[in-house]
KETI-261813 format. One record per residue: residue number from 1; x, y, z of N, C-alpha, C in turn. Coordinates in steps of 0.05 Angstrom, whole numbers, m for minus. Layout:
<nodes>
[NUM,[X,Y,Z],[X,Y,Z],[X,Y,Z]]
...
</nodes>
This chain:
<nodes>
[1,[16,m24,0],[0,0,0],[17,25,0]]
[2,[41,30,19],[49,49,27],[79,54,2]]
[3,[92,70,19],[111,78,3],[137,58,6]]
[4,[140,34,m8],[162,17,1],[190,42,m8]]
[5,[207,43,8],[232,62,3],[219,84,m4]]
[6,[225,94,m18],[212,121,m30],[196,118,m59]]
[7,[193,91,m56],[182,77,m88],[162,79,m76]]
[8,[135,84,m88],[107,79,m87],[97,51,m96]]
[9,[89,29,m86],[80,5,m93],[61,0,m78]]
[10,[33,m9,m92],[18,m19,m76],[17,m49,m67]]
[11,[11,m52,m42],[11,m82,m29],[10,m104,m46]]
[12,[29,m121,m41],[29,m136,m69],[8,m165,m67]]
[13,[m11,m166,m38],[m26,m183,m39],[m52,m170,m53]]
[14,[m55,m140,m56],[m79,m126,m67],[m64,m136,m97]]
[15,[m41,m126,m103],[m42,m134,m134],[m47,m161,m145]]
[16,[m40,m175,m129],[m48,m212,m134],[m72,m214,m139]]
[17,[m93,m199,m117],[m124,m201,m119],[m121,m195,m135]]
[18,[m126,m170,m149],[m131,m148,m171],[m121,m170,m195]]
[19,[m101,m183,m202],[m97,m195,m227],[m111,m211,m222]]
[20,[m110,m242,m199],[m136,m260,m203],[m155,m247,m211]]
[21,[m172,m232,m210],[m192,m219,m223],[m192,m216,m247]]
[22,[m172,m205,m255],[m166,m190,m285],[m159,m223,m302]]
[23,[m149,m238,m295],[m141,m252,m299],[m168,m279,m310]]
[24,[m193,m278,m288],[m207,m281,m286],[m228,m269,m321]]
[25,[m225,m245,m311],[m239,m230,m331],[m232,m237,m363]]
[26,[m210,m240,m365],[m187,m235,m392],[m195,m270,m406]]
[27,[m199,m292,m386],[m211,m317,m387],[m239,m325,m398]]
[28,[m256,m305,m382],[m278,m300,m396],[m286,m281,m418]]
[29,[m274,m270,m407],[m278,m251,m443],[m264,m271,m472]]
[30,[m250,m281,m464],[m239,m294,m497],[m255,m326,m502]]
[31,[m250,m343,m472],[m266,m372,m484],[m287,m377,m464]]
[32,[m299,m349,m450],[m324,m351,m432],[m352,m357,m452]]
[33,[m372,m373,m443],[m399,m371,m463],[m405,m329,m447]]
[34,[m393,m312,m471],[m408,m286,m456],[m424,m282,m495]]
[35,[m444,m266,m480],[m461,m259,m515],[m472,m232,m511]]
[36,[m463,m219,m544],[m482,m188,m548],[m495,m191,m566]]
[37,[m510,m179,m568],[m532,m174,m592],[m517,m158,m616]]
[38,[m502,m145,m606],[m488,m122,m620],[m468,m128,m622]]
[39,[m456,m128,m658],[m434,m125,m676],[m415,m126,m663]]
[40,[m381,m140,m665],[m362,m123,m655],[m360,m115,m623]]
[41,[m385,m116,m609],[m382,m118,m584],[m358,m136,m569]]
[42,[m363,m160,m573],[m337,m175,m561],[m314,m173,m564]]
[43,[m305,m169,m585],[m271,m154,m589],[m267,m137,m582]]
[44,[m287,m113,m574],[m287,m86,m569],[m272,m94,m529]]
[45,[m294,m122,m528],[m287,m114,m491],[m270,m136,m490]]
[46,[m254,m159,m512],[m230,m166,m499],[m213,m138,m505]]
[47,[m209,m132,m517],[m193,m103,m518],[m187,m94,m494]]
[48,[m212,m77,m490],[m215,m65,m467],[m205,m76,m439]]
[49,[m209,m106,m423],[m197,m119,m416],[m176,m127,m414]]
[50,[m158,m130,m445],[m129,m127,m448],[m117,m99,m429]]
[51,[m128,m77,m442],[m116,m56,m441],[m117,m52,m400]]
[52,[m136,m64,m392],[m136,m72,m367],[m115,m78,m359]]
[53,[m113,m104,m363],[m89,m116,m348],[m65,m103,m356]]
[54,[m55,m85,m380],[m35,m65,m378],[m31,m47,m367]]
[55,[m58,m36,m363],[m53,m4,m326],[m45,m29,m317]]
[56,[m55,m51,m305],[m55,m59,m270],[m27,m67,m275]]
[57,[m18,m76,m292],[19,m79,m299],[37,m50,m290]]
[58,[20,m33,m306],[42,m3,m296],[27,m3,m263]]
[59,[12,m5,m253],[0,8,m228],[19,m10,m216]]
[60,[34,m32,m220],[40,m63,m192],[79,m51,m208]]
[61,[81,m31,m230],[113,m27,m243],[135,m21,m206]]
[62,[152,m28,m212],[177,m16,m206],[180,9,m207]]
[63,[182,23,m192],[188,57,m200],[214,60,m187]]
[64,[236,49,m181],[263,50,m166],[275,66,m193]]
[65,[279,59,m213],[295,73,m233],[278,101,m241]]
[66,[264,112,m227],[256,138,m226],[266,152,m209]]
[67,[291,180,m205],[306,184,m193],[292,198,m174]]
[68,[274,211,m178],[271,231,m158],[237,223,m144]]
[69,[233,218,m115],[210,219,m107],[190,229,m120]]
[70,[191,255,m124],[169,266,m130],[149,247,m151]]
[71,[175,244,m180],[164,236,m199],[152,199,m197]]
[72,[164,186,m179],[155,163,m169],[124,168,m162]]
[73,[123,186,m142],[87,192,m141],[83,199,m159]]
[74,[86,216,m176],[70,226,m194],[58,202,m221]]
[75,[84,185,m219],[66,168,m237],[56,140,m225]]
[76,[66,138,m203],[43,126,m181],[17,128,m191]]
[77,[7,152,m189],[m10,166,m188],[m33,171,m219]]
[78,[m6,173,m233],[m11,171,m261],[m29,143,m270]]
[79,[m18,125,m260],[m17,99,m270],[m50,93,m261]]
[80,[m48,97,m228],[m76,92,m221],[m101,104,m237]]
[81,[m100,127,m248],[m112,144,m261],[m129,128,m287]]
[82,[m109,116,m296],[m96,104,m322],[m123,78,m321]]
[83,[m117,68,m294],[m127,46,m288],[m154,50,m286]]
[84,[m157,58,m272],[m184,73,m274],[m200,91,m292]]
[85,[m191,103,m316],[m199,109,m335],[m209,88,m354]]
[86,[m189,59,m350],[m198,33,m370],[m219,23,m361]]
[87,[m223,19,m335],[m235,13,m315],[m264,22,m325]]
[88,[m275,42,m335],[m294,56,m340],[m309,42,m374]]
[89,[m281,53,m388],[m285,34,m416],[m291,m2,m420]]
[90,[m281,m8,m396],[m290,m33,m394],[m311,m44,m387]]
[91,[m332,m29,m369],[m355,m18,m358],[m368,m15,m380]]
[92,[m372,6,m401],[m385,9,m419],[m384,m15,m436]]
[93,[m359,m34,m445],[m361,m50,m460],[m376,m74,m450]]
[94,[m377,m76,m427],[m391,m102,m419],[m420,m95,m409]]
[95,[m430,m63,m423],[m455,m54,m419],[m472,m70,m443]]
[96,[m453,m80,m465],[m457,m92,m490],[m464,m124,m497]]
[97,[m467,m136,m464],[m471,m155,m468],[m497,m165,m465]]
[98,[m506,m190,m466],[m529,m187,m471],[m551,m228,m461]]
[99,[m521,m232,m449],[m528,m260,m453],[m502,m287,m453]]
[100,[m517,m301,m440],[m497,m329,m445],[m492,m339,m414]]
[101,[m481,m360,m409],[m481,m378,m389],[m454,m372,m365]]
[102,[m430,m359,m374],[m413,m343,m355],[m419,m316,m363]]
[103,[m439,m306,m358],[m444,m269,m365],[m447,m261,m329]]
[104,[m462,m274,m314],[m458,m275,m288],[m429,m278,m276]]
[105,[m418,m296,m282],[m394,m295,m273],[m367,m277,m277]]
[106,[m371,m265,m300],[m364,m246,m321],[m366,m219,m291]]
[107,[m395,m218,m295],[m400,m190,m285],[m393,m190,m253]]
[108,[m383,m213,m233],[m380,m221,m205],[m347,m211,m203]]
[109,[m336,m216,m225],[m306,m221,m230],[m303,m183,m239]]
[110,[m317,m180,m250],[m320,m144,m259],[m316,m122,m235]]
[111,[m344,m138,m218],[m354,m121,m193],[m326,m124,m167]]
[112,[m319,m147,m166],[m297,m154,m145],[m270,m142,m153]]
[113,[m264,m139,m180],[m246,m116,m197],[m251,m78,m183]]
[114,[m272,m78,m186],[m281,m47,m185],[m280,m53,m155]]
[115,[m291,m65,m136],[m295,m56,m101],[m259,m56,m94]]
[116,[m239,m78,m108],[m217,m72,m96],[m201,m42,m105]]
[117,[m207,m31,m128],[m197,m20,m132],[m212,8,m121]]
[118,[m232,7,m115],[m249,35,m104],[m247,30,m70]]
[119,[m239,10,m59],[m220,9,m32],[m191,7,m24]]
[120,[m190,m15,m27],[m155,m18,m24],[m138,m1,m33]]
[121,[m138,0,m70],[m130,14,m80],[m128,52,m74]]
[122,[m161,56,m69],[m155,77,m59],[m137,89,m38]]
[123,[m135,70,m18],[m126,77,5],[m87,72,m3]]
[124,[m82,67,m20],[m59,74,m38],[m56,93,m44]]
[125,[m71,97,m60],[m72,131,m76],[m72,153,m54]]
[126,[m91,149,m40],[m87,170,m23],[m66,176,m4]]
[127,[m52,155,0],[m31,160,14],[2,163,m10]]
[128,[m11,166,m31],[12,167,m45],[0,206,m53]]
[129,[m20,211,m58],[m21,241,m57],[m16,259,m32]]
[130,[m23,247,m14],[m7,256,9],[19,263,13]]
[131,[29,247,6],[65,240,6],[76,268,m21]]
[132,[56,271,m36],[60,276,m55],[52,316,m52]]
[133,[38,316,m32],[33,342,m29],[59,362,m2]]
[134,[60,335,16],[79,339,27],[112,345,15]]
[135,[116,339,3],[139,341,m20],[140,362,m32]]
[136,[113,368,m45],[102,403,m55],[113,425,m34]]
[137,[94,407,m18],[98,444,9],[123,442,12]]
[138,[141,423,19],[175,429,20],[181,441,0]]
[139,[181,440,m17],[192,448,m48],[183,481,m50]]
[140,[163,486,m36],[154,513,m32],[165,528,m9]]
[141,[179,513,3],[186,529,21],[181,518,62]]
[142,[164,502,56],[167,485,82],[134,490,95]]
[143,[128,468,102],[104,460,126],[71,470,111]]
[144,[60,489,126],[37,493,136],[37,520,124]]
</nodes>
């Protein structure tokens, strides 16, 4: 969760969850029974899915070869953003479905994706903007 060294990494038992899931997801989206009514829908949300599991890759990255703190949070920070921007598009894509025998399971594996990341995760982020504002006010000149 916290700041390992001055590297920002989140808990790496939250990232294990977070990929079981994704991992989960990325399973059913390619050889799950999921079904849309609509065209192109399914490629659209393995995509989307893919592009998933590439934030949660930068969100779980190494930031040691980033020299200076600041910028460690910042793309900490970045990344989560990132994650959560797909996070949304992935949402819409699986607004497209419409049917089939793992569509339940699909959407269990979706929802347990989104609660870790709208908890655990947060409580990352927020302590990485913290860290991150603190660093500001020094940089300005000190404290309060």
């Amino acid at each position: 969760m916290g700041l390992t060294g001055a590297a920002p990494q989140p808990d790496p038992r939250l990232v294990g969850a977070l990929r079981a899931h994704w991992l989960a997801l990325m399973e059913l989206a390619v050889w799950g029974d999921i079904r849309s009514d609509r065209l192109g829908a399914l490629p659209k949300l393995r995509k989307r899915v893919l592009e998933l599991g590439e934030r949660l890759r930068s969100v779980a990255a190494d930031r040691t070869w980033i020299p200076k703190s600041r910028e460690r949070l910042k793309n900490a920070l970045g990344s989560c953003l990132s994650l959560r921007d797909t996070l949304v598009l992935v949402d819409r894509a699986a607004q497209e479905l419409s049917g089939g025998e793992d569509l339940a399971v699909f959407s269990r594996e979706l929802a347990a994706f989104h609660c870790l990341v709208e908890t655990d995760l947060a409580v990352a982020e927020t302590a990485w903007a913290t860290a991150l504002e603190h660093i500001n006010k020094e940089a300005l000149g000190g404290g309060d």
